[in-house]
N, C-alpha and C positions, 0 to 999 in steps of 0.2 A: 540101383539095385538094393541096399541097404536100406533105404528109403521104405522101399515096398514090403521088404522083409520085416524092417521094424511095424507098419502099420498091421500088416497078418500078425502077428505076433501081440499086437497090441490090441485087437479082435479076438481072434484064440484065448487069452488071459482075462478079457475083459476087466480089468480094473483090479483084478487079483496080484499081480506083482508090478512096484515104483520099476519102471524101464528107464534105461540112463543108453543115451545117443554118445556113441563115441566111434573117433576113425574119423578121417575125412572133414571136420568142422572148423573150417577156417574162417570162417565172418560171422558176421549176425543173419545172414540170410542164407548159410547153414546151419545156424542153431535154431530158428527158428522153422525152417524144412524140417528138422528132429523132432521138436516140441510137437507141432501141428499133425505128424505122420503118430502120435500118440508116447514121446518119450517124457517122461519126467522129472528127468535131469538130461542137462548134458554135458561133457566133461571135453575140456581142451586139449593139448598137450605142448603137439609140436609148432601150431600155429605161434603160441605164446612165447614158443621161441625165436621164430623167425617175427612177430610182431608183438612185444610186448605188453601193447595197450589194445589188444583184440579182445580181450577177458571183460574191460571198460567200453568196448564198442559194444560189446553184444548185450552186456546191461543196459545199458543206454538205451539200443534199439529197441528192449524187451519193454524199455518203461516208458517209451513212448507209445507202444502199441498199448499200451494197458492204462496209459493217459496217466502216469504215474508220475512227478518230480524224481528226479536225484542230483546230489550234489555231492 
């Protein structure tokens, strides 16, 4: 549901307000659902709790999609 909201949301504004994904984003393959559904940031919290190195999973994921290096 948040999903959908954020993509209306991100149509409605059309490119008039940075949207940041947050709630719910525990992997890379919900920060990227965020990204894709039209957000511009997205921010962790409680994941980073329970998994430390999730904030470096989802960079990683992001710079392989983007054919990017990091190290």
């Amino acid at each position: 549901m948040i999903v959908t909201m954020l993509r209306q949301i991100a149509v409605e504004v059309g490119g008039g307000l940075r949207l940041i994904g947050v709630g719910g984003i525990g992997s890379a393959a919900d920060a990227i659902e965020r990204l894709a559904a039209g957000a511009h940031h997205v921010q962790i919290a409680t994941a980073a709790m329970i998994n430390p190195a999730v904030g470096i999973d989802i960079r990683d994921a992001l710079a392989r999609r983007a054919g990017v290096a990091v190290g």
